[in-house]
N, C-alpha and C positions, 0 to 999 in steps of 0.2 A: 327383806332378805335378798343380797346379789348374787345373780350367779356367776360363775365362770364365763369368760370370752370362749366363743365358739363359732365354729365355721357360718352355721347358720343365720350369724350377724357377723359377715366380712365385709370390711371394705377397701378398695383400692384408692392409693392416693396418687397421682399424680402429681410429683414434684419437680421444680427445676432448680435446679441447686446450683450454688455459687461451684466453680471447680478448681477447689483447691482440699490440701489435705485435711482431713478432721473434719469436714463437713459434712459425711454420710453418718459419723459414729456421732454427732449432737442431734440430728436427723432420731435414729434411731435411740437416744439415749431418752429426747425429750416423748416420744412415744412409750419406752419402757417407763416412762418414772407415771405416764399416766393409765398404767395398766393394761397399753394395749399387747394382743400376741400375734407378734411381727412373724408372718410366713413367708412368702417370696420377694424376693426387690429383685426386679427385670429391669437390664439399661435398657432405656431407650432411645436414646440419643447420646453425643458426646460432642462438645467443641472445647473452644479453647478456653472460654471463658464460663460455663456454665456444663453441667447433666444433666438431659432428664432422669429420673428415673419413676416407674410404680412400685409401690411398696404395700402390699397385700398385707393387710392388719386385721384379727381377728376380736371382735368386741363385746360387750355384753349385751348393748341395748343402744338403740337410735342417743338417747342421753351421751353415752359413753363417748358413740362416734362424736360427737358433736365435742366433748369435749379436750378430744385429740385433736381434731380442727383446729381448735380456737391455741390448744397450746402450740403445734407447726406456729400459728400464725405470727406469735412472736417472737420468731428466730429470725435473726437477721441474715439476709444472704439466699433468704429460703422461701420461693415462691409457689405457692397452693395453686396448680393449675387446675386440676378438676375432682371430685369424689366420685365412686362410683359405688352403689350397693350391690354388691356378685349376686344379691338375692333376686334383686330386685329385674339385674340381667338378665337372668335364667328366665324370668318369668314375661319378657317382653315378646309379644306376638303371641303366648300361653305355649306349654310344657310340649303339647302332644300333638299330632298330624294323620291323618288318611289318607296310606300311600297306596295303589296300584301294586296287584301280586304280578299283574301280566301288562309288556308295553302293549301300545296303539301305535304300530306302526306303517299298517297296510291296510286296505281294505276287508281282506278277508279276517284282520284280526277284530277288526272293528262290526263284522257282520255275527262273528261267534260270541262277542263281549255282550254286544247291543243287538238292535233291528236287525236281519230278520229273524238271526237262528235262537235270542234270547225268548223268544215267545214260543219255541218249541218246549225252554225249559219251566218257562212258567205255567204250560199245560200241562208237564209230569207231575209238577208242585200241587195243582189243583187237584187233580186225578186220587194223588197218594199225598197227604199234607205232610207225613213221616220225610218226607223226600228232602223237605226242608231245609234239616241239617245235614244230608250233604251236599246239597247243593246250593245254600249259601253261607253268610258268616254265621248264621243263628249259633253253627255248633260250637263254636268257638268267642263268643261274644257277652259280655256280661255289662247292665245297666248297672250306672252309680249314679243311685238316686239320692238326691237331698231336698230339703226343703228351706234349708238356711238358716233353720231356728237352733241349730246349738251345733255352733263350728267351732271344734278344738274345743279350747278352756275361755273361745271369746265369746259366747254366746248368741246371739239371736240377730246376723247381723245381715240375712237375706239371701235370696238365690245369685245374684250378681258376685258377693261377697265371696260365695261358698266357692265359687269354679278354680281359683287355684286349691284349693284344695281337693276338689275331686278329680281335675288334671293330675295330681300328685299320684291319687288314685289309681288312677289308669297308666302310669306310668309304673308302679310296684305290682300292677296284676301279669302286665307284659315282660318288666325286666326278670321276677321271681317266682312266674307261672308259666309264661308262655300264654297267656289269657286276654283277649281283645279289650280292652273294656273303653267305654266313653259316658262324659259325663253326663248327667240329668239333671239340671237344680228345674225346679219346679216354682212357678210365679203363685204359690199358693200355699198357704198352714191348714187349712182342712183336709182334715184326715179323709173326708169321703170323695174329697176331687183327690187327694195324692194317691188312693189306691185305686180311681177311676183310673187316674195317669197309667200309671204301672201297668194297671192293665190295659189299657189302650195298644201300649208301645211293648205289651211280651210278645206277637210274632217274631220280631226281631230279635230277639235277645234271648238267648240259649241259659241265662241264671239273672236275678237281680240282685245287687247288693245296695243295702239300704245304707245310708250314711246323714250323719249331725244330723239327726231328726229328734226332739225332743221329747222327755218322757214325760207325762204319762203316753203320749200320743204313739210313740214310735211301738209301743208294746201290741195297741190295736193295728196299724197298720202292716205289721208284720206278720200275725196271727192270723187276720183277713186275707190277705195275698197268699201265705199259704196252706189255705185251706182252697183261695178260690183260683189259684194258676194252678197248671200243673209242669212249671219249670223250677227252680232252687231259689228258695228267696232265703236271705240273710242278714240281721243287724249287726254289722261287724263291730258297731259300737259296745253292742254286747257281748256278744259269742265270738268275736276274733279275741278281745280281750279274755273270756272267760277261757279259752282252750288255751293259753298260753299262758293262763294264770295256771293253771290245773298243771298247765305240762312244768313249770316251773315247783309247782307243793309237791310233785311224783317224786323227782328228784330231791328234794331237800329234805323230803320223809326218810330214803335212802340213807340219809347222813345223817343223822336225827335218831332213827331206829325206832320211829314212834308211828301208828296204826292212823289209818283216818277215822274210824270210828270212836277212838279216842281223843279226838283234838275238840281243844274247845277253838275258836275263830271267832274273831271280833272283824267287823266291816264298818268303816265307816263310809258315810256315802252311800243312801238305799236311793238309787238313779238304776237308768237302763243298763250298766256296767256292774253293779253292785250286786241287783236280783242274778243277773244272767251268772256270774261267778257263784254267788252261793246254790245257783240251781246244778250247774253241773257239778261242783264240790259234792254237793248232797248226792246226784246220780254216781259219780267217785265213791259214797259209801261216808262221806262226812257226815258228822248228823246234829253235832252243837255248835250251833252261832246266834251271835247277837250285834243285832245292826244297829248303829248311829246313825242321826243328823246332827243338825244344830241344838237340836232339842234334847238331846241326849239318848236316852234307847230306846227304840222301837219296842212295844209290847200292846199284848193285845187289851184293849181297850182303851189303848190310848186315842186321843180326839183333836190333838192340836196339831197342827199341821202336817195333815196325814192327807194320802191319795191314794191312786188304785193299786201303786205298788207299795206303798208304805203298808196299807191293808194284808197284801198276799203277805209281805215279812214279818207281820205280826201273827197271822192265823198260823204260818207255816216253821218260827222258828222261836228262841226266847223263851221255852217250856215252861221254864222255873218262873218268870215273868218277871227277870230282871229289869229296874226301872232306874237306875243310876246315870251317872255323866257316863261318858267314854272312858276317861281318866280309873274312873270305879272298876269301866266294863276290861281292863285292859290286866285286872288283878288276878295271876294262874292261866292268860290267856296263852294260847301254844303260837296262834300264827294270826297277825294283824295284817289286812288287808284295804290298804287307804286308795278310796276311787273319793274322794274330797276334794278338798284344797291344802294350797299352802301352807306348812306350820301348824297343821291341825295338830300336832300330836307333839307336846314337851317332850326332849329327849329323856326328861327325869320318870316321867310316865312309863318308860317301856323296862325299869325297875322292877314293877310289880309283875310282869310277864314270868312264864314259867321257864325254867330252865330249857334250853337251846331253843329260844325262841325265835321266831322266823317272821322276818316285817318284810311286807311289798307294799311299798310306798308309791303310787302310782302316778300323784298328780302329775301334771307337768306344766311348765318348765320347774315349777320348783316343788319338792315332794311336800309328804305328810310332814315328813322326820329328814332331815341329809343324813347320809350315809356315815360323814365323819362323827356326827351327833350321836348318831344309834351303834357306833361299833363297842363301845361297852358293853352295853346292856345284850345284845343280840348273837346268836350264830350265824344265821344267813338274813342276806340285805340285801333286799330287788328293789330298782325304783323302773321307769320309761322312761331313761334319760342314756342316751350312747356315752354321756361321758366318766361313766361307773360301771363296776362289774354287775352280771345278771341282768340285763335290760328286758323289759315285758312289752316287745313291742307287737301289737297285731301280723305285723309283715310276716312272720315266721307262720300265720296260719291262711288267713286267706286266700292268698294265690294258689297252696296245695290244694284248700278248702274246695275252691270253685274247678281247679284244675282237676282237681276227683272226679267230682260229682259230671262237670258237663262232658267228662271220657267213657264214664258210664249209663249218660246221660241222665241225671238222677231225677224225677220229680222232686223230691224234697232235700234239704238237709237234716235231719234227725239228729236225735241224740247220739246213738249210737254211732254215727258219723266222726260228730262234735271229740266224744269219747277217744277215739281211733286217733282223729290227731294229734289229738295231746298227748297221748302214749307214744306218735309218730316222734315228734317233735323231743319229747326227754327221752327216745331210745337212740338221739345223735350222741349223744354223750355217754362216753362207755364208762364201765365201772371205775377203770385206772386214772378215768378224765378228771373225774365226778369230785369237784371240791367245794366248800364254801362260796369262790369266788367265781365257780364255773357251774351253774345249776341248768341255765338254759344256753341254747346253741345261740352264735352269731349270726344275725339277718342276712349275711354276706356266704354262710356256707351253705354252698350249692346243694348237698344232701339232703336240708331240710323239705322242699316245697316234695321230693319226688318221694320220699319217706310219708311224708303227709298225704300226699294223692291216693300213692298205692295202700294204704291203712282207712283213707275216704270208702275207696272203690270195695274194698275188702266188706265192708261194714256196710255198704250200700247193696251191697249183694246179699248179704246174709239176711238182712231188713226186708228183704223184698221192693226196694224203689228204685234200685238200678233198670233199666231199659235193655242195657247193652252187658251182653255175659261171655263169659269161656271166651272161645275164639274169635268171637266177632268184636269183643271189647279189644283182645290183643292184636286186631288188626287196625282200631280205629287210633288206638295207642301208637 
C-alpha cells in the first residue's frame, strides 16, 4: 500500500536547463507524470544559454525519488546537477544545541559563572539539596531516555540509531512546552543497568521521559523508576498516546451521544501503547474491551504467545471470554482502536461495527484501515498521520505533560494527571467547533500545551504530589 508524497520525503533537484522556451514546463511535466509534488522552483542562476534552477519535489519514499531521477535523466537539454534530501539536511551536525543564557565577556562575569563565586553556590546546594532547582537547569530539564530497541515502527535498531529521533524529542518539548530536554540513548537492553542509568543521571534532570523502549521491558522499567525516583517518570510511548487517545473518544462521544460505560472497544495491538489506552479508557469509566494480536483475541487462559502484558489483558478485560479473529471481534463494536500495523483491518470488516462507529487507526506511516476505505462504514476517523483530519499525535500531550508537572514540581505523574489532560486537550475545541472532521485540536495551536499544564498542576495538587502550591507555584509560573 503507497502513500501519498509528503514533505517528510522532499527532495531538492538541482537543474541546469537548456534556456529557451518550454523547457521549465517538460521539466516539470516529466516530474508530474511520475508522481512527484512539485513545491518551490528557485532561479538560481541565469545566462544566455542555459538556467539553473532547484526544484523542491515532494515524494513518497527513497524508491520514488529515485525514480524521478532516472525520468529528469532522459530529457534532453536537461542536466541533473545535484539531489539533495531536506531531510536528511535538517539532520546534518543533529537537530539541537546548548546555548549560554548569560555571555562571558569579562572577568568578573566569568568569576560569577565559574571559579570562585560558583563554589559559594554549590555550598547552598549541599547545605539545602531543595535549592537545586533553582539554582540550576534540574527545574526545567527533562531526560529522553531510549534504549534503541523499538524506534518508531522500525524496530530494534540501537542507541546510535535512536538519536535523531530523540533530538526530534527534545526539539517538540522546547518548541511546545517551553521544557529543556536532551537526549539519553543508552549502550544497553537490560532493564536493570537502564534503570541503574536513570538513576544515576536524575540529580540533573527535573522529569524523565522514557522513549522506544520495548515491551514487555519498558512496563518494569517504568514502574521501577517510579516508585524508586522521586522526580516525574513517563512512557510517552504509552501514556502520551493513551491521553490523546481519550482526549480524542471525549470528543467523539459528544457527537455520537453514546456513554463510556456503554461502548464495547476492540484493540488491536496488546503492546506498551494498547494496555496504556485501555487502562486510562477503563479509569474514563469504559469497561468493555477486547484485545487483538496476530492470534486473534486475547482471553483468559489463553497460552500461545502470550507475555506479561498479554496476561494483565486477559485477567483484566474480555469477561464474556470472547475467543474469535478480530474480524469476529469487530461485530457491534462501538469504537476500534488500531496500535498494529498496516492494513490490519479490511475495509469490509468495519461493516459489522455498530452504528456511528468510531475507528483510530493508528499505525503509521500507513494505518490499520485508510481513511478513504473506512469512510462508509464509519462516523469519526482518526489515524497519526498529519495528512487527514483528527491526527493522534503525542505532541499535543507531553510538553503540557512535563511542563505541569516540573511547574509544580511534581514527584510523580498519576493517573489523575494523565486524566486532566485529556479533558485539557478536547476542552480546545468548543461545542460550535466540534465536527466529525475536528475531534482533536492541531499540534500547532498554541492553547493546547498551557490548557494541558494548567489541568496537570490542578490535578497534581489535588493528588497530593505537587511540591509547589498557591503562590509559590504562581510565582515560579
Amino acid at each position: 500500500m503507497h502513500t501519498v508524497p509528503t514533505a517528510s520525503n522532499s527532495i531538492t533537484l538541482r537543474l541546469n536547463i537548456n534556456n529557451r522556451p518550454g523547457m521549465l514546463g517538460r521539466v516539470t511535466s516529466a516530474i508530474g507524470r511520475t508522481g512527484g509534488d512539485i513545491g518551490a522552483i528557485d532561479l538560481v542562476e541565469v545566462t544566455s544559454e542555459f538556467t539553473v534552477r532547484d526544484i523542491t519535489v515532494n515524494v513518497r519514499d527513497e524508491k520514488h525519488g529515485d525514480q524521478i531521477v532516472k525520468a529528469l535523466a532522459h530529457l534532453k537539454d536537461v542536466e541533473l546537477v545535484n539531489v539533495s534530501d531536506l531531510t536528511f539536511l535538517m539532520h546534518l551536525g543533529g537537530k539541537i544545541e546548548v546555548t549560554s543564557k548569560f555571555p562571558l565577556r569579562t572577568r568578573a562575569d566569568l568569576s560569577r559563572a565559574y571559579t570562585p563565586g560558583v563554589a559559594r553556590v554549590c555550598l547552598a546546594i549541599a547545605e539545602d539539596k531543595s535549592k537545586v532547582y533553582s539554582l540550576t537547569i534540574k527545574k526545567n530539564m527533562v531526560a529522553v531516555v531510549t534504549d534503541g530497541s523499538a524506534i518508531l515502527g522500525l524496530g530494534n535498531l540501537g542507541p546510535e540509531a535512536s538519536l535523531p529521533v530523540m533530538e526530534g524529542k527534545a526539539m517538540l518539548f522546547k518548541e511546545f512546552g517551553g521544557v529543556d530536554a536532551f537526549p539519553i540513548a543508552l549502550a544497553t537492553q537490560d532493564t536493570e543497568q537502564i534503570i541503574a542509568a536513570c538513576k544515576a543521571i536524575a540529580p540533573v534532570f527535573g522529569g524523565i521521559n522514557l522513549e522506544d523502549i520495548s515491551a514487555p521491558r519498558c512496563f518494569e522499567v517504568e514502574e521501577r523508576l517510579k516508585k524508586e525516583l522521586d522526580i516525574p517518570v513517563m512512557h510517552d510511548d504509552q501514556h502520551g498516546t493513551a491521553v490523546v487517545v481519550l482526549a480524542a473518544l471525549i470528543n467523539s462521544l459528544r457527537i455520537v451521544k453514546k456513554k463510556p460505560e456503554k461502548l464495547k472497544v476492540v484493540v488491536s495491538g496488546v503492546g506498551a501503547a494498547g494496555v496504556a489506552c485501555t487502562k486510562i479508557l477503563m479509569a474514563y469509566g469504559v469497561k468493555h474491551f477486547i484485545g487483538c494480536d496476530r492470534e486473534g483475541a486475547i482471553y483468559k487462559g489463553r497460552t500461545e504467545n502470550m507475555n506479561v502484558a498479554k496476561h494483565w489483558y486477559a485477567e483484566h478485560t474480555n469477561h464474556e471470554g470472547f475467543k474469535g479473529s478480530l474480524e469476529d471481534a469487530l461485530k457491534d463494536c462501538d469504537v476500534f482502536l488500531g496500535l498494529s500495523g498496516p492494513g490490519t483491518v479490511k475495509p469490509k470488516w468495519l461493516k459489522r461495527m455498530a452504528k456511528n462507529a468510531i475507528v483510530f487507526a493508528m499505525a503509521n506511516p500507513t494505518p490499520e484501515v485508510m481513511p478513504e476505505e473506512a469512510a462508509p462504514y464509519v462516523r469519526i476517523m482518526a489515524t497519526g498521520r498529519s495528512d487527514y483530519p483528527n491526527q493522534i499525535n503525542n505532541v499535543l500531550a507531553f510538553p503540557g505533560i512535563f511542563r505541569g508537572a516540573l511547574d509544580c514540581r511534581a514527584r510523580e505523574i498519576n493517573e489523575a494527571m494523565k486524566l486532566a489532560a485529556a479533558e485539557a486537550i478536547a476542552s480546545i475545541i468548543s461545542p460550535s467547533e466540534l465536527n466529525e472532521d475536528y475531534v482533536i485540536p492541531s499540534v500547532f495551536d498554541v492553547r493546547v500545551s498551557k490548557a494541558v499544564a494548567q489541568g496537570v498542576i490542578k490535578a497534581a495538587q489535588k493528588t497530593g504530589v505537587a511540591r509547589k502550591r498557591g503562590r509559590e507555584q504562581k510565582a515560579a509560573g
